[in-house]
Structures are given as structure tokens and as C-alpha cells.
C-alpha positions in Angstrom: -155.2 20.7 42.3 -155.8 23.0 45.0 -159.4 22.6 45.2 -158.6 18.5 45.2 -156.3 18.8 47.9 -159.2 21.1 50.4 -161.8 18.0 49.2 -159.4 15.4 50.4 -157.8 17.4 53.6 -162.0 17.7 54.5 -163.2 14.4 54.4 -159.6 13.2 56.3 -160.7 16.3 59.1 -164.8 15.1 58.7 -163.8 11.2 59.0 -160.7 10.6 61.3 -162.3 10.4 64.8 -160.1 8.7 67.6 -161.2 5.5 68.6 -159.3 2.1 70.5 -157.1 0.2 68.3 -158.2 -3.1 67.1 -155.8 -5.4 64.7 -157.0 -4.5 61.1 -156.5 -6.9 57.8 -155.1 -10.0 58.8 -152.9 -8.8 62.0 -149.4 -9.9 62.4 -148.8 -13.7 63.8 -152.6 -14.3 62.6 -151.6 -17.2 59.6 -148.6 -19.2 59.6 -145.5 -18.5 58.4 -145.7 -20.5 55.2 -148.9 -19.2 54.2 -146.9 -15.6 54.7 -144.4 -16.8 52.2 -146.8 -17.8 49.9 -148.8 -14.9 49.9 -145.4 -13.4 49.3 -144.6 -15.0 46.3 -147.8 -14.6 44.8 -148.5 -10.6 45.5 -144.2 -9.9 44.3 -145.0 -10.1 40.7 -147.5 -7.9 40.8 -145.9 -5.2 42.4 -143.2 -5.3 40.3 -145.6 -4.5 37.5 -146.8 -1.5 39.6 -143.7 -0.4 40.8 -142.8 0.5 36.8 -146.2 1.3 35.6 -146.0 3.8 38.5 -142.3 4.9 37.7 -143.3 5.2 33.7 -146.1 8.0 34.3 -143.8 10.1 37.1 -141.3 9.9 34.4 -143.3 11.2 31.5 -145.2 13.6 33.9 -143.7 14.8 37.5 -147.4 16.7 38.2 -149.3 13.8 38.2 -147.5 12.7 41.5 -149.3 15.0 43.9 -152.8 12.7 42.3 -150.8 9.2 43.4 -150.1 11.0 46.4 -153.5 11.6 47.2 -154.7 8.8 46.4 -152.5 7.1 49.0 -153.5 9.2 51.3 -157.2 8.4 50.4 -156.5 4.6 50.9 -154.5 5.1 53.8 -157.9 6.8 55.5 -160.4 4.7 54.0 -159.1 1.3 55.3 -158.0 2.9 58.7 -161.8 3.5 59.2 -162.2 0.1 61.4 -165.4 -1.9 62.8 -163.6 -5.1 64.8 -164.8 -8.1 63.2 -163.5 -12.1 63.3 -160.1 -12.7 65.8 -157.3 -11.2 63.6 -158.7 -9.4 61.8 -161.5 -6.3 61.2 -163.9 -4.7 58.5 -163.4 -1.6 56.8 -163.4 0.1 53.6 -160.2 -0.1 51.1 -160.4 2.5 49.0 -158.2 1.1 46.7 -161.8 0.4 44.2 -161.5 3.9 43.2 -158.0 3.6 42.6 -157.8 1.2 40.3 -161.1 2.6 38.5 -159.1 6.6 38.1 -155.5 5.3 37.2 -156.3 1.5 36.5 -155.8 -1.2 38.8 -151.6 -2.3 37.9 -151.0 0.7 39.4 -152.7 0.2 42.7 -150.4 -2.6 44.4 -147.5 -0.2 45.0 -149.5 2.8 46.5 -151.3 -0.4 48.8 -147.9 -1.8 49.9 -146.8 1.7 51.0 -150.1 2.5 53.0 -149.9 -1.2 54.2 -146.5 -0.7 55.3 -147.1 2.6 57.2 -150.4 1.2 59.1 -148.0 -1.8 60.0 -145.2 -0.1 61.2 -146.7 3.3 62.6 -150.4 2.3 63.1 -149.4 -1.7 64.3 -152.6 -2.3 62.0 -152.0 -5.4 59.6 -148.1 -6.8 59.9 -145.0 -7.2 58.8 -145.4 -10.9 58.0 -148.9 -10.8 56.5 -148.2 -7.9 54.7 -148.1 -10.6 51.2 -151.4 -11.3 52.8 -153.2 -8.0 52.7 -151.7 -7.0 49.0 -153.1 -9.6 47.7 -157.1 -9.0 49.2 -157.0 -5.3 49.0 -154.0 -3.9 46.4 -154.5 -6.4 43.9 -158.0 -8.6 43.6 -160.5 -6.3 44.6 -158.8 -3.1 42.2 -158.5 -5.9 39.5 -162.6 -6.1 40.1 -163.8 -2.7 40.6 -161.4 -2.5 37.6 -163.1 -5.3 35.5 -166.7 -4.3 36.4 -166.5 -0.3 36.0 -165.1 -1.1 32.6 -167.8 -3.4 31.9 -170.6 -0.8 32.5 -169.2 2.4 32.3 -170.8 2.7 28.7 -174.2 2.3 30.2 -174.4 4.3 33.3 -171.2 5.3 34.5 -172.4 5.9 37.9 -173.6 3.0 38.7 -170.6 1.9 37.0 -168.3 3.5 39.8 -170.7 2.7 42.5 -170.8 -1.1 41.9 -167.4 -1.2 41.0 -166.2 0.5 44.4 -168.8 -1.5 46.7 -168.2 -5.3 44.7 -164.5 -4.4 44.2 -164.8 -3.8 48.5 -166.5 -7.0 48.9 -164.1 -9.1 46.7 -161.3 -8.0 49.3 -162.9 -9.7 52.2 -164.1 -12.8 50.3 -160.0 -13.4 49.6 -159.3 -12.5 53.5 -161.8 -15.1 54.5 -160.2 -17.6 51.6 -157.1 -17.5 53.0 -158.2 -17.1 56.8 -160.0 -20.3 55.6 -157.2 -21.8 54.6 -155.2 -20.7 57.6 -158.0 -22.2 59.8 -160.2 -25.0 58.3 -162.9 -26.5 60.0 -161.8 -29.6 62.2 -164.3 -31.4 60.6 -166.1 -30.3 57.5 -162.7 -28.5 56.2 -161.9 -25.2 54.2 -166.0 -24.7 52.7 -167.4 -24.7 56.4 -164.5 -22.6 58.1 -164.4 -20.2 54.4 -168.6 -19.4 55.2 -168.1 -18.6 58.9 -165.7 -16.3 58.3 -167.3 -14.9 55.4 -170.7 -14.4 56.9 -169.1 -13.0 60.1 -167.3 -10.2 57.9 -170.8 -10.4 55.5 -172.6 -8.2 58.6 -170.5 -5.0 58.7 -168.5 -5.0 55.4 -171.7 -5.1 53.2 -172.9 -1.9 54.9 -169.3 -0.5 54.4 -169.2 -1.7 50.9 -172.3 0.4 50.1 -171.1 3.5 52.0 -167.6 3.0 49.8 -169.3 3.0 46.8 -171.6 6.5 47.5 -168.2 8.3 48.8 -166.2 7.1 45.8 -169.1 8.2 43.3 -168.9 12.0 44.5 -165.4 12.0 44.8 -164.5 10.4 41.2 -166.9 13.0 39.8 -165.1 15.9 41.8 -161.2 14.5 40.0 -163.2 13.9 36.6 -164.4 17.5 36.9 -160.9 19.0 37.9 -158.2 16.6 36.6 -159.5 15.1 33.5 -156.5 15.8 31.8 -154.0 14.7 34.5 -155.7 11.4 34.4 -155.7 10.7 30.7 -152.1 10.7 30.4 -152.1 8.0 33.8 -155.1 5.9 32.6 -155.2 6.7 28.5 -158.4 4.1 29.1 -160.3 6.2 30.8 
């Protein structure tokens, strides 16, 4: 555990350079107020789930918190690593692929919340209003997908397995943020489809970069934990 705390304390030291702030995920005021409600009652559920998924392993095993904890710290630096992108909103990487692929992705909507809260509130990255919004794109699609597709070929090269399911798991959170920027902005003329590309292949120039990038640091670090806390993580992800 010690070791895993030095890896993650390094790469926060190696990768945390000040830069200006720019509004990340979909900034506060950037989608109406219903589409906030909505995105509300669609992400709740779902953290529910989490929220006892995550209470049922603390309660069966205390020492596995410090991993959660790290791992919320990991997504908390990961998706503060920002390129400005489209008006409200930015491109970065989530973190949350890994996640889903060490402790499995049911678990990942609460830690997301709590790291999308503290951006919002400390960092005035995301919002308040829009934080339905941003659960939804990056605590609970793109773990269910990194999820879905590391399971699907971890039998046949697990690497590659992590690596595709980091990067695709990445990419599937910005094709929701441009769905529902989409949907918050259609097209005057040609509707949701025109306005859904734009966005999408605005964000398609720096997050595919960043999705690669995600998936090589999330390949070296998930074989670091499988080497050091293979036990820990059987008794959070018995699937593993």
C-alpha cells in the first residue's frame, strides 16, 4: 500500500502543472435547467446502486478504503488535466475507465459525484446544476464501457484489454457530452445529427490523443495494483 501511495503521490507531483482555468465538463449555466433535471433523474439511480455497492465492501473490509480513496484521487487528477475545447465545455481524460475496470463500474458513480462535486465547488470546474450532467458521461457510461469491453477481451490479451478499454471507455464519455450538448443546442436547421457531429468532431481533435495517452497510463498503473493489491481487489471486484 505504501509503495501504491509513492506511485500515485508521483505521477500527481509529475502531472499537476499550473495552468489558466477554463470551464471543464459541461460548466455550470451551459444546458438548461430541465435538461439539468433530467440528467438528474437519470444519473440518481445509479448512484444509489453505488452508494451501497461502495458501503457493502467498506463494511466487509475497512482496508480496502485507502484503494477507493486513491482511486478518487486518481480521477480527480486525471480529468483536471484540461485542453479547452467547444464553449462550455473542455477535453481531458476521466480516469474513471480504470476504475470501473479494477473495482467494476457500479462502483464508480459515487467516487465520480464526489470528485465532480469538489472540482465544482473548489476548482469551479463543471457545476452544481450540470453535475446530473457530467455523472452520467463520465461516472457512469464510459466505466460501464471500459467495463463491458475489458471483460470482453481480457481472456485474449489483457493488455490490450485495459488499453482499449481505458481509451474507448474515454471516448464514450465525450460522445454522451456531445449527445446531450446536442440536444441542448440543435442545429437551427438540420437539428440534433448536424449540431451532435460538430460538437463531436470538435472534441474528436484533442480527446482522441487524450484517449490514447489514458489508455498507456492506465495499462502501467493497473499492472502496478495487480502486482501489489491483488488480493485487496478480489474481495472488491470477485470478477476480476
Amino acid at each position: 500500500m505504501k509503495k501504491l501511495f509513492v506511485l500515485f503521490y508521483g505521477i500527481i507531483i509529475a502531472l499537476t502543472i499550473p495552468m489558466n482555468a477554463y470551464a471543464m465538463h459541461i460548466s455550470e449555466g451551459a444546458i438548461s435547467l430541465n435538461w439539468c433535471l433530467f440528467y438528474y433523474a437519470v444519473s440518481l439511480p445509479f448512484v444509489v446502486i453505488s452508494f451501497k455497492e461502495v458501503r457493502e465492501v467498506l463494511k466487509n473490509n475497512i482496508d480496502v478504503k485507502m484503494l477507493l480513496a486513491l482511486m478518487a484521487a486518481f480521477i480527480f487528477l486525471m480529468s483536471a488535466l484540461k485542453l479547452p475545447s467547444v464553449t462550455g465545455s473542455s477535453s481531458h481524460p476521466t480516469g474513471t475507465g480504470l476504475g470501473a475496470i479494477l473495482f467494476g463500474p457500479f462502483k464508480i458513480p459515487l467516487l465520480s459525484v464526489i470528485v465532480l462535486l469538489f472540482q465544482a465547488l473548489l476548482l469551479a470546474h463543471g457545476g452544481l446544476t450540470t453535475l446530473g450532467a457530467n455523472t452520467l458521461s463520465m461516472g457512469i457510461v464510459g466505466p460501464i464501457v471500459s467495463y463491458g469491453i475489458f471483460k470482453l477481451l481480457k481472456n485474449k490479451n489483457r493488455t490490450l484489454a485495459v488499453f482499449l478499454g481505458c481509451a474507448l471507455g474515454d471516448l464514450a464519455t465525450y460522445v454522451v457530452t456531445s449527445i446531450q450538448l446536442a440536444l441542448a443546442y440543435p442545429d437551427s436547421v438540420n437539428g440534433f445529427l448536424s449540431s451532435f457531429i460538430k460538437f463531436a468532431g470538435i472534441f474528436a481533435v484533442s480527446q482522441v490523443p487524450l484517449a490514447i495517452v489514458e489508455g498507456l497510463v492506465s495499462v502501467v498503473i493497473y499492472d502496478y495494483v495487480i502486482k501489489h493489491c491483488k488480493g485487496e481487489l478480489k474481495e472488491i471486484n470477485g470478477g476480476l
